[in-house]
DOKOLMI-146636 format. One record per residue: residue number from 1; x, y, z of N, C-alpha, C, O in turn. Coordinates in nm, 2 decimals. Layout:
BEGIN
NODE     i     n.px     n.py     n.pz    ca.px    ca.py    ca.pz     c.px     c.py     c.pz     o.px     o.py     o.pz
NODE   NUM        X        Y        Z        X        Y        Z        X        Y        Z        X        Y        Z
...
END
This chain:
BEGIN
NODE     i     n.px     n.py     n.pz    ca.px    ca.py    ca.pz     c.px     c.py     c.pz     o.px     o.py     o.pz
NODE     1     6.05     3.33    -4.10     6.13     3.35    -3.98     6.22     3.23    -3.96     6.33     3.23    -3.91
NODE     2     6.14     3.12    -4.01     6.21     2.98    -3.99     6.40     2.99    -4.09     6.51     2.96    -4.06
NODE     3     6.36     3.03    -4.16     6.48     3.05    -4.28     6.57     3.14    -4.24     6.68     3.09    -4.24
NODE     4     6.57     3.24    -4.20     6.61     3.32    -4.11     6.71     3.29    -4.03     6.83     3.31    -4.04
NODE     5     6.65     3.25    -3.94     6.67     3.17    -3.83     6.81     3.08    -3.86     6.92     3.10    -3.80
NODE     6     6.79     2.98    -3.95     6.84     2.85    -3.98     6.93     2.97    -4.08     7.01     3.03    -4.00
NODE     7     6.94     3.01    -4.22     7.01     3.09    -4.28     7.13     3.13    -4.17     7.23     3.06    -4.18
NODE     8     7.13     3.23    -4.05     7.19     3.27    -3.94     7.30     3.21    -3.90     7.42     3.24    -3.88
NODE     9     7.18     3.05    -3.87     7.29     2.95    -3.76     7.42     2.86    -3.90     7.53     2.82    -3.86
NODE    10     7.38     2.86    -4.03     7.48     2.85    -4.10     7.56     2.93    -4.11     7.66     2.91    -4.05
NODE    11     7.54     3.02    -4.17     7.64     3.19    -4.15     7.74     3.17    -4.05     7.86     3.16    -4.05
NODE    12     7.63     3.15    -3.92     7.80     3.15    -3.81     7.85     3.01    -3.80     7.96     3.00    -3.75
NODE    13     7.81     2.92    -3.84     7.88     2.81    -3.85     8.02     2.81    -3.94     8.13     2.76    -3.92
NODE    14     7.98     2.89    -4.05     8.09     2.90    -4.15     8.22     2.95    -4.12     8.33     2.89    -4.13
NODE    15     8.16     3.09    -4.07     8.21     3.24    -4.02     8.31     3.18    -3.92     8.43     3.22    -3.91
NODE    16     8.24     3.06    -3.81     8.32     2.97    -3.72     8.41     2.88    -3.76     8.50     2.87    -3.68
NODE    17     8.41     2.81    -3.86     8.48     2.70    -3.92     8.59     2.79    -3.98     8.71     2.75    -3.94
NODE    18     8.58     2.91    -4.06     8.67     2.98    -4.07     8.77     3.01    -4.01     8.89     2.96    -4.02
NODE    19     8.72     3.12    -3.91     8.83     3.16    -3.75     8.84     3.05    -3.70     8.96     3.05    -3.69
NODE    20     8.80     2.95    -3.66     8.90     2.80    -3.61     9.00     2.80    -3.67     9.10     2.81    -3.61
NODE    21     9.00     2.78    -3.84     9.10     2.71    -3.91     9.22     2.84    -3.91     9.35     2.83    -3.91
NODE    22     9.17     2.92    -3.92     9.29     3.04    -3.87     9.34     3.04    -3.79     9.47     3.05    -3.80
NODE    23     9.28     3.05    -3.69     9.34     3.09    -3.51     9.43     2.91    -3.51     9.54     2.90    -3.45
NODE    24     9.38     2.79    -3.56     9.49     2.69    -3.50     9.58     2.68    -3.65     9.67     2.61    -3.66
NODE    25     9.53     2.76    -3.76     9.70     2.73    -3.83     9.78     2.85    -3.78     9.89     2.85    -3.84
NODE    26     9.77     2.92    -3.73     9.84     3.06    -3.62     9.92     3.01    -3.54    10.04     3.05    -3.53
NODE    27     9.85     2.92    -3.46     9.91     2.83    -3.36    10.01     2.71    -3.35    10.08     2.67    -3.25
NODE    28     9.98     2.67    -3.47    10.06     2.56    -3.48    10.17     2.54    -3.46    10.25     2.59    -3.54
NODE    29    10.23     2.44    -3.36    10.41     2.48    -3.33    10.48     2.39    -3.45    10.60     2.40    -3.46
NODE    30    10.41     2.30    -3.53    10.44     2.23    -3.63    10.49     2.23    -3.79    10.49     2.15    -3.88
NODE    31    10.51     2.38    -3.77    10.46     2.45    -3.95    10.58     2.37    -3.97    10.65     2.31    -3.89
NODE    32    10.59     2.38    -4.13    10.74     2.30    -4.23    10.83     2.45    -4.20    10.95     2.41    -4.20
NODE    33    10.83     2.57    -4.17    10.96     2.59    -4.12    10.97     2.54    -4.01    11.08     2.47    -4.01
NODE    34    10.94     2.53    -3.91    10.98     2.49    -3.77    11.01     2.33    -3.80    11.07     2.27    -3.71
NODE    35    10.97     2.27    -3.90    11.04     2.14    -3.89    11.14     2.08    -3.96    11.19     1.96    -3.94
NODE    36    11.18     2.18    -4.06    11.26     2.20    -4.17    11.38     2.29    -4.09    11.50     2.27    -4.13
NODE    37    11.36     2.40    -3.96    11.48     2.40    -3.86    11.51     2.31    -3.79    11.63     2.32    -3.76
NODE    38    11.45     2.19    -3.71    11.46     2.13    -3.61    11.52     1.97    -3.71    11.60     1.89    -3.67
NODE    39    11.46     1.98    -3.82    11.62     1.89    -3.88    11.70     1.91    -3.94    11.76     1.83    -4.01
NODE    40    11.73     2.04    -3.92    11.85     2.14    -3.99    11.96     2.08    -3.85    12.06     2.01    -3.85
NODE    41    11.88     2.15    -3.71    11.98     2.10    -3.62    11.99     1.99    -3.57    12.08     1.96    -3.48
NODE    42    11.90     1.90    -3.62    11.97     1.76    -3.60    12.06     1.66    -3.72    12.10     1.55    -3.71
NODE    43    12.05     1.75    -3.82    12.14     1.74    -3.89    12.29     1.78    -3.80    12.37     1.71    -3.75
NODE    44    12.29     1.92    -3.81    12.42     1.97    -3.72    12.49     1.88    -3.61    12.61     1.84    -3.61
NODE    45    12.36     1.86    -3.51    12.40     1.77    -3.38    12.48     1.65    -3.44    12.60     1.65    -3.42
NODE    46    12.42     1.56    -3.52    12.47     1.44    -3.55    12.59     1.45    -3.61    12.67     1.35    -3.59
NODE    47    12.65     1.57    -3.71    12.78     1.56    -3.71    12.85     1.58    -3.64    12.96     1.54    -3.65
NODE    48    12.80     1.67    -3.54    12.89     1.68    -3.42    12.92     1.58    -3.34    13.04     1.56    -3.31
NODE    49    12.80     1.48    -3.30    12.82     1.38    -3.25    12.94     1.24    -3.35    13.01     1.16    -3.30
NODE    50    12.91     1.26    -3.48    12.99     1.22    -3.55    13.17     1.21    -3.55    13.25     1.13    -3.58
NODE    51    13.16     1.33    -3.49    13.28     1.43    -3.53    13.36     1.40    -3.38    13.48     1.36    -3.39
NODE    52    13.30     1.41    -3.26    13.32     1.36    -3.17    13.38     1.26    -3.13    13.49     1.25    -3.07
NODE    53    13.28     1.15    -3.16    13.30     0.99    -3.16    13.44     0.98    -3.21    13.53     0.91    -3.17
NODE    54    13.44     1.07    -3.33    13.57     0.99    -3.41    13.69     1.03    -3.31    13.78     0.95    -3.29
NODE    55    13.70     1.15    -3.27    13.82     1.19    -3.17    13.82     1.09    -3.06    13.91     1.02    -3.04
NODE    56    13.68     1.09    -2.99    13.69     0.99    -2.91    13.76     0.81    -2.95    13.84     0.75    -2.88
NODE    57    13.73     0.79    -3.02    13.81     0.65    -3.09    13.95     0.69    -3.14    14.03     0.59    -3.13
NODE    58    14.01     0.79    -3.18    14.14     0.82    -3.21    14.21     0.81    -3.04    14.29     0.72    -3.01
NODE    59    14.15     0.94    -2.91    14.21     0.94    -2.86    14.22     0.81    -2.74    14.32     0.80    -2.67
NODE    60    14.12     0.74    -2.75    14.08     0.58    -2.72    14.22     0.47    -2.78    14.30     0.40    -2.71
NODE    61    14.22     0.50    -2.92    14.33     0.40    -2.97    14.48     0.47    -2.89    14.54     0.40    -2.82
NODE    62    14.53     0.57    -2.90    14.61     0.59    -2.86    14.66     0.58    -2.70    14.77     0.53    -2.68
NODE    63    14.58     0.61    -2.60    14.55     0.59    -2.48    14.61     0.43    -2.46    14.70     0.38    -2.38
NODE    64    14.54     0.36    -2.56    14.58     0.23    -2.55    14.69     0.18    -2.60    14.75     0.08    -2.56
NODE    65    14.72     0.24    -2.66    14.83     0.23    -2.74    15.00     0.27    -2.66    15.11     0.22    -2.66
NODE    66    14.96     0.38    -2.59    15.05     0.42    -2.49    15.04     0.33    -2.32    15.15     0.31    -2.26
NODE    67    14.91     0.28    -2.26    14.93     0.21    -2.20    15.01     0.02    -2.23    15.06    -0.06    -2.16
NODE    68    14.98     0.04    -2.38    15.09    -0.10    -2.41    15.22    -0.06    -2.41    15.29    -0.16    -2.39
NODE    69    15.28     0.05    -2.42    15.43     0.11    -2.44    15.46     0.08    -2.31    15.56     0.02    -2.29
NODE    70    15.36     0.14    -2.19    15.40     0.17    -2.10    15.35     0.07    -1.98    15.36     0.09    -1.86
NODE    71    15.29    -0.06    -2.03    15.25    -0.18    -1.96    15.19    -0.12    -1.84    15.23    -0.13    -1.73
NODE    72    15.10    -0.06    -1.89    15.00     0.06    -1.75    14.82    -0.05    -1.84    14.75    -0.04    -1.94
NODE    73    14.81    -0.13    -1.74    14.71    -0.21    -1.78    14.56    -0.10    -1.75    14.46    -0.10    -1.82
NODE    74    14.57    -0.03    -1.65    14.49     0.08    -1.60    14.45     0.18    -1.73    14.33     0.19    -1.76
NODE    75    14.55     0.25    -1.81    14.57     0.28    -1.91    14.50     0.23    -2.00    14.41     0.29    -2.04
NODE    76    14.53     0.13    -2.05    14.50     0.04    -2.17    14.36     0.02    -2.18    14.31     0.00    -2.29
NODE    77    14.28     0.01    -2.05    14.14    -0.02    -2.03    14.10     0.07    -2.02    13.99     0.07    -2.08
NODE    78    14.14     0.20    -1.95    14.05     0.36    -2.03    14.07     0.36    -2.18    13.96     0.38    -2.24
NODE    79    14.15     0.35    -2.22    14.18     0.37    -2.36    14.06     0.29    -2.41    13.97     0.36    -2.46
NODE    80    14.03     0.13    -2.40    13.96     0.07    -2.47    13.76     0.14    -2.46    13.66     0.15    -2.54
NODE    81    13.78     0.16    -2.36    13.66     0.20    -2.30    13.62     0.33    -2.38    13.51     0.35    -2.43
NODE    82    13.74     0.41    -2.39    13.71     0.54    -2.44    13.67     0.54    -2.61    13.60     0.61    -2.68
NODE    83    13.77     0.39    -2.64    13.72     0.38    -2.77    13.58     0.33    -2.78    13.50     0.39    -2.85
NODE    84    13.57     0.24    -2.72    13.39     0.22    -2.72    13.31     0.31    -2.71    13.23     0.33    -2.80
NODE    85    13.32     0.37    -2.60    13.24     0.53    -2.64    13.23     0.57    -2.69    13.12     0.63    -2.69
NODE    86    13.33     0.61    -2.83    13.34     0.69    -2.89    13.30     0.63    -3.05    13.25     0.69    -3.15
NODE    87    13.32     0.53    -3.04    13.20     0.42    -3.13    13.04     0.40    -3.12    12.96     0.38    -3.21
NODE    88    13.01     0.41    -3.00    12.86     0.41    -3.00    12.79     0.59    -3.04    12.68     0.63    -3.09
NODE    89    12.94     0.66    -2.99    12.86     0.84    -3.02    12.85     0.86    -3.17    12.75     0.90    -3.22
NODE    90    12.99     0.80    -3.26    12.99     0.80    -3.39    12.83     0.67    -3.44    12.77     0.71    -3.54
NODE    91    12.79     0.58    -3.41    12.67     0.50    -3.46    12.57     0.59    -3.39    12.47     0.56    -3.46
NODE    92    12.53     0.69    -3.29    12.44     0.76    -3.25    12.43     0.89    -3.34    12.32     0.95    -3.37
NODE    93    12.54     0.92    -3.38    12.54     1.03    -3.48    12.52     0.98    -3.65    12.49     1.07    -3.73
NODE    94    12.52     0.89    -3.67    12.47     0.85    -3.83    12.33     0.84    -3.80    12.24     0.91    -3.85
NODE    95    12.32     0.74    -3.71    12.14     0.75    -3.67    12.08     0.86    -3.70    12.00     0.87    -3.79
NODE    96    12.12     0.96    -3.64    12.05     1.10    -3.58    12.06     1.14    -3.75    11.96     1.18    -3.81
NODE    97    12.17     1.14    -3.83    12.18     1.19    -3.97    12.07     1.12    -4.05    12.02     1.17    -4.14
NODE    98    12.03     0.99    -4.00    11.98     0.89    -4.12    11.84     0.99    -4.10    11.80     1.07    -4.18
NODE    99    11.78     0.95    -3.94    11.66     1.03    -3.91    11.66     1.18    -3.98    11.55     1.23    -3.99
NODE   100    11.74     1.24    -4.01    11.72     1.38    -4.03    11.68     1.41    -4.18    11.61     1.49    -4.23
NODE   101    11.76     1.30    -4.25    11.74     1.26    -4.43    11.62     1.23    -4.39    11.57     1.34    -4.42
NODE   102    11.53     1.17    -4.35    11.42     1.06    -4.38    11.29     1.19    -4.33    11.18     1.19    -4.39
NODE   103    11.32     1.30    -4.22    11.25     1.38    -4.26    11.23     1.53    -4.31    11.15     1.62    -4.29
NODE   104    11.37     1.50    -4.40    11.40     1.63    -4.52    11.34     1.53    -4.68    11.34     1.57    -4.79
NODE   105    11.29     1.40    -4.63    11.25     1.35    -4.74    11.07     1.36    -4.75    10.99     1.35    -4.85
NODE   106    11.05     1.37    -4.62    10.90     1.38    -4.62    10.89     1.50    -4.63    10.77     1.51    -4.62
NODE   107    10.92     1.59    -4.63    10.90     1.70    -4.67    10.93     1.79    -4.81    10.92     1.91    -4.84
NODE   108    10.97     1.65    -4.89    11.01     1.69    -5.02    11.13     1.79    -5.07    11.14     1.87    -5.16
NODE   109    11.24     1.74    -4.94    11.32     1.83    -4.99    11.47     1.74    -5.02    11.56     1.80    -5.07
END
């Protein structure tokens, strides 16, 4: 009966270790597709932010460019400002791309 017994409490131990590993790889909000989308779109974002930046620094130089025409000092310091911004969105968006290579690379792709 001893064997029995013990035979039993292994069985469901198994039968348990099993349905665990099922029920949390079910669950998992982490699978390689869900992370293989989520740096698909931070791939996207960062060109956007890329993409951005750069208008922002075009329409920045010009801004300034027209406040020197127009000796509008008010002008000239949005402009520079705007270009700064638009320099740090464009270095925020390579980042965001570097990060997004580094985990399409751990993932072997």
């Amino acid at each position: 009966m001893d064997n029995k017994f013990f035979l039993g409490v292994v069985i469901a131990l198994i039968i348990g270790g099993f349905g665990g590993y099922a029920i949390a790889n079910t669950f998992n909000p982490f699978s390689t597709d869900y992370i293989r989308t989520s740096a698909s779109m931070m791939r996207d974002n960062g060109d956007t932010m890329m993409q951005m930046g750069s208008m922002m620094m075009s329409a920045g130089q010009m801004m300034s460019d027209k406040g020197e025409t127009y000796n509008d000092q008010q002008m000239m310091q949005q402009g520079q400002e705007l270009n700064e911004n638009g320099s740090m969105m464009l270095s925020k968006g390579k980042e965001m791309n570097g990060r997004c290579g580094s985990m399409m690379q751990m993932m072997g792709q």
